[in-house]
Structure formats: structure tokens, C-alpha cells
N, C-alpha and C positions, 0 to 999 in steps of 0.2 A: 523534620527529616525528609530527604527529598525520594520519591517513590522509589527508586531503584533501591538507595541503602534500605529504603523500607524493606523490601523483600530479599535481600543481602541476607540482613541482620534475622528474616524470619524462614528463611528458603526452606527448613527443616518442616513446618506444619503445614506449612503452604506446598510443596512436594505431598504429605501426605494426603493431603485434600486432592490434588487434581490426581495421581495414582488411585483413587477409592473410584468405586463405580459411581458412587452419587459425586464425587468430584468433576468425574468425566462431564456425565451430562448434564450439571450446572453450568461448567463451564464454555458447554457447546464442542467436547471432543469427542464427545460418546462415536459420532460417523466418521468424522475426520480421523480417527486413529484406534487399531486393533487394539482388544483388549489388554494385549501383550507384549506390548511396545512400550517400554517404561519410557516418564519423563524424568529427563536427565535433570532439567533447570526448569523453575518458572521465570518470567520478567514481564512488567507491566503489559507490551503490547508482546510479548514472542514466546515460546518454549523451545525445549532441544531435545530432539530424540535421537537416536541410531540407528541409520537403514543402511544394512549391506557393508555393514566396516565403516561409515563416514559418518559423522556429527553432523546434524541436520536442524536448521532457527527457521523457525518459521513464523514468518513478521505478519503482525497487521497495521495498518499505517495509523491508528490509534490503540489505546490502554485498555481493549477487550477484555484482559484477565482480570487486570486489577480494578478497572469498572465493577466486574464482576464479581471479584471476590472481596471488596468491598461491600458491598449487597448480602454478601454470605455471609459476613461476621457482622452486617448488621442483624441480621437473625440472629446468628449464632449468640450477639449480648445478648438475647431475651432466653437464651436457654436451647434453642430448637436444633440447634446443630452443633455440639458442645465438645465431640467428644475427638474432632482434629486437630481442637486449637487450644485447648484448654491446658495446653502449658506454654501458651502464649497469649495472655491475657493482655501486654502492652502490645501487641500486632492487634488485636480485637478494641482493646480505647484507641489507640490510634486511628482506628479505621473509621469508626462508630461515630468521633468527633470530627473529622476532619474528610473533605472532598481532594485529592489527590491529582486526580487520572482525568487530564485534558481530552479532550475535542482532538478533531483532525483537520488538518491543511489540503486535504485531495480537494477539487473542483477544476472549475474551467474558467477562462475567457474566453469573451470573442470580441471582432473588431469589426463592423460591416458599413462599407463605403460603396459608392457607382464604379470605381476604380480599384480592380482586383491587388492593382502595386500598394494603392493605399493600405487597403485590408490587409494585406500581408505584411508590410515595412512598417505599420504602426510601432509608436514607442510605446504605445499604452491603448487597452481594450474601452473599450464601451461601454460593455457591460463584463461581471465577475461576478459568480457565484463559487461559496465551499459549504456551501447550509444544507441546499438540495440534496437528493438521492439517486440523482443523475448527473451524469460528468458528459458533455457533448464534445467529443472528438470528430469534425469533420471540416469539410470544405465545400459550400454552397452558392449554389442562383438563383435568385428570386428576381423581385425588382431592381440589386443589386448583392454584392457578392458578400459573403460573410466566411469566419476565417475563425475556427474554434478548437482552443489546444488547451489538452488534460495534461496538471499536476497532480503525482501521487508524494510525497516524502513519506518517508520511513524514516523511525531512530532506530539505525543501530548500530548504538553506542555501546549496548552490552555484548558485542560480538567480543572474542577473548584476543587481546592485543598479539598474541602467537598465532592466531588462525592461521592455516595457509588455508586461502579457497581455494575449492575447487569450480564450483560451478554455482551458479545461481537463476532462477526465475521469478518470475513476474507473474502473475495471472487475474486475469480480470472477467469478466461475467457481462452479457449483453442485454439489454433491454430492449433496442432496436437496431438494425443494419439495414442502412442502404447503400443502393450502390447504383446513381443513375447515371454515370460518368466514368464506367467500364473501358478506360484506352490505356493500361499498363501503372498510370502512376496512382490507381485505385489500392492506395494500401497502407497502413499503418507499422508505425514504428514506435519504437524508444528511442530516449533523448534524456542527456543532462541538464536540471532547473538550475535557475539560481533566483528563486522566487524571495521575497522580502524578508519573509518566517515560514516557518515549515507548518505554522499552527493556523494558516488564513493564507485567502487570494486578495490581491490588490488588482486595481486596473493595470496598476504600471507594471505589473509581471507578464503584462502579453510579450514583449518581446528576450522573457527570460527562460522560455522553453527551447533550450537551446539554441543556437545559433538562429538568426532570424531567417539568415541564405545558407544554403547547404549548411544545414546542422549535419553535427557528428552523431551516429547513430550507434546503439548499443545493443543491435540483437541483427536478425534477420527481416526483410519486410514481409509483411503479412499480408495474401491478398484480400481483399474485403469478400468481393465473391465467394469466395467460402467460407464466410463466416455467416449466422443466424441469429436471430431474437432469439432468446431464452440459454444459446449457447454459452461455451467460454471460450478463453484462447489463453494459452500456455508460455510468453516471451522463454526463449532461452538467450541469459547476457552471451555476448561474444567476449572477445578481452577486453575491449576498449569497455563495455558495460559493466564487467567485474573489479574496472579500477575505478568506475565512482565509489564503490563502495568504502561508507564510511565505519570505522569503530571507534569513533568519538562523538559521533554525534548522527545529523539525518543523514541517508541516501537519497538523495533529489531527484526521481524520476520524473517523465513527463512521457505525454506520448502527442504523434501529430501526423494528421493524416499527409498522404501521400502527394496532393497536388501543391500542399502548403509546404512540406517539406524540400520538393523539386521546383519551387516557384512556378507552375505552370498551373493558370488558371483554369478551372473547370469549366462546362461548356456553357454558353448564355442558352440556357433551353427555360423555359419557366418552370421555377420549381426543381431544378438539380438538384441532389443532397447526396453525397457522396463522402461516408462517412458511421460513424456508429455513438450509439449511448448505452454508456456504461455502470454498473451498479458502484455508487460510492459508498463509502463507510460510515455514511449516515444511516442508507437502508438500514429497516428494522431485521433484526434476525443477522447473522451471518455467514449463513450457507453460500450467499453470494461478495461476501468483501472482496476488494482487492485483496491478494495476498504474495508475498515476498519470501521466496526462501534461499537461504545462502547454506550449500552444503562446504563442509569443512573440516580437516584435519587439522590435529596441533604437535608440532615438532616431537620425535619418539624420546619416548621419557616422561614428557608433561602430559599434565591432563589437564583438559581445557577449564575446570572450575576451579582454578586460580585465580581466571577472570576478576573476582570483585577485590 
């Protein structure tokens, strides 16, 4: 059974567990969400709550919950937490027997040449990570120039086929920010992937972070300058970034700093780094994931948990 009918077929005990206060903070929403804000849906990596009259998903770009609530009803078979799921004994063997809930596709490339054109017009990186716990979004000088762009994907495929969206963000969490090539095009953006799988980075997805020359962008640019280590930053999609989104399957984000995306080399000084590192959804804990939310309405009449 493939994860989602998994939780289709059990949304009733699986609802009761993340609505319970030990649900909450097993699951890690005890902070993220008032006591009193019911969940509408659970789904492998997202839930849905109601702020202000709108239906609200709140993605992470891997299977958080059901990572995690798998974990719970391996307990729960031994007895110790019996009493949210115990009229779901095939949700609990299922869970008990079998590992479900994938990894995640977020990381980076980079591509670094003596020649800024090379770095930048590669078909394919250098080097590729998605294992780490840091994503390098930036644009640098050293010996020679390097050229480094973050893939996020998200599934969501369980958005409900009548959504009409409204709005959507992005948000990501810093580990470090520099910014030693402050002349205007010091700034990060969003961009549409079209990376290999949405579950791993390849070398050859360097030049699938959007366009490789004036990529299309899907939010506002960001200036580095105000941004910090330890900080975060908020993307609001524009339209063009609310029509990637997908309800059949990933959203292919990506983001790319500012000299990479205007093709304009940063300065030969030694040591430029003009640019930021980002918390991926490797890091332990997830106070700091990336996170994706799509706020949404569904045509008057329906309700959106027809979805499955």
C-alpha cells in the first residue's frame, strides 16, 4: 500500500493522535501550532489547518509525519501508546513491518572553473550533494570562480484537485550569510527545477535550476545584506511561482543567488563569497526545515477532503 492510501485509509486515528497533546509534541507541532487550531488532514510530509477563513498545507520536502508516526506505532505494538490506535491494528502491522517514508531531494551543486562563463553555462556540476545538512546557495572567488544553486522539491500531490490557491511561501533558515560583493545583484531568488528525481541530486542538474541565462523567477529578490546566520527568510510565490505548483505530484523549487542568476561575475578580490548556507532537511530536529506552505480555498459547496 503506497504511503498516502496508507493514511487515506487510517486519517481517522492518525487525526486523533496529532489533535492529542502528546500527538502534538511527538510530532514536533507542540510550537509550530496553537493548541487550538485543529488539524484538518494529516499526509506523509504535510498537514491542513484553518487560519482566518482559508485552508492552509503546510509542506516539508520529506515524510516528517509519517517518519514519525511510524516510530509511534512502533511503540504503540509493544503496548505503550495503545489507546489512539487501537481500532487500527492493520495501520500499526503495517507500520511495525514495513519502512514507508523516503529521504529528501533538497541539496546543491556547484561548478567552479578559472572562467566565470564556464562556471555559470556548465551542463553539469562538479561536485553534488543532498546527504548534508547544508545547502550552499552562492556565488564566489577564490583562485577561481564557483557557481552554487539550491534544489528544494516538495510533493504536493495531496493538494485537493479543486484548490483554488491563494497564496503560497517558501521559508528557509540560515547557517551562514555572506555578502562580500555588495553592488545591487547581491540577492537571492526562486526558480523552477527540473532536476532528474525529486528524491537525489545529480551533477547533470546544474543547469536545471532554471533557466541557466535569465531564469524565470517566482517571488521577489532578496537582499543578502539583510539577511543573518542563525536568521530565516520568508519567499512570498508571485503568479508565475504559484503556477509551478503541482497537485500531482513535486513542486520543483530551486533558489540561485543573485550574480548567477543576472550572469554577472562577482569581483576577482581573494576570497569573495557572496551568498548563503542554508539548513536542509537532513538537519536533526526540525525547528529549522525548509518549509512550503500553500494557502487555499475550494469551490462554495465542496470541502476540500474529497481530496483522496
Amino acid at each position: 500500500m503506497v504511503k498516502h492510501e496508507l493514511f487515506k485509509k487510517f486519517q481517522k486515528p492518525i487525526l486523533a493522535f496529532a489533535n492529542s497533546w502528546i500527538g502534538r509534541r511527538y510530532l514536533g507541532l507542540s510550537k509550530e501550532l496553537d493548541k487550538n487550531i485543529r488539524i484538518f488532514r494529516m499526509h506523509p510530509n504535510s498537514y491542513v489547518v484553518r487560519r482566518n477563513g482559508h485552508f492552509e498545507q503546510v509542506f516539508r520536502g520529506y515524510d516528517l509525519f509519517g517518519q514519525r508516526l511510524e516510530s509511534a506505532l512502533r511503540i504503540a505494538s509493544f503496548g505503550l501508546v495503545p489507546i489512539f490506535f487501537k481500532g487500527a491494528p492493520a495501520l500499526m502491522f503495517a507500520l511495525t513491518v514495513n519502512t514507508f517514508f523516503s529521504g529528501a531531494g533538497d541539496g546543491f551543486t556547484k561548478h567552479d572553473n578559472a572562467s566565470w562563463d564556464t562556471a555559470h553555462d556548465a551542463t553539469s556540476a562538479n561536485f553534488s550533494d543532498y546527504t548534508s545538512e547544508l545547502i550552499d546557495v552562492k556565488s564566489e572567488y577564490t583562485d577561481k570562480y564557483w557557481v552554487n544553486r539550491g534544489f528544494f522539491p516538495v510533493d504536493t500531490s495531496v493538494l485537493p484537485d479543486d484548490a483554488i490557491v491563494l497564496g503560497a511561501t517558501f521559508q528557509v533558515f540560515f547557517s551562514s550569510v555572506r555578502d562580500d560583493d555588495n553592488d545591487g545583484n547581491d540577492y537571492l531568488n526562486i526558480v523552477q527545477t527540473s532536476q532528474a528525481s525529486p528524491l537525489s541530486i545529480v551533477n547533470g542538474d546544474h543547469d536545471q535550476c532554471g533557466a541557466v541565462n535569465s531564469p524565470t523567477v517566482g517571488s521577489t529578490n532578496v537582499d543578502i545584506s539583510g539577511l543573518s546566520a542563525g536568521g530565516s527568510h520568508t519567499f512570498t510565490l508571485n503568479a508565475t511561482g504559484l503556477g509551478w505548483i503541482s497537485r500531482t505530484g513535486y513542486t520543483m523549487l530551486g533558489m540561485r543567488e543573485g550574480h548567477d542568476i543576472a550572469d554577472n561575475s562577482v569581483a576577482t578580490s581573494t576570497n569573495t563569497i557572496t551568498g548563503v548556507r542554508i539548513f536542509s532537511s537532513e538537519r536533526a530536529g526540525t525547528a529549522q526545515d525548509p518549509t512550503f506552505v500553500v494557502t487555499f480555498d475550494t469551490p462554495p459547496g465542496a470541502f476540500p477532503y474529497t481530496m483522496w
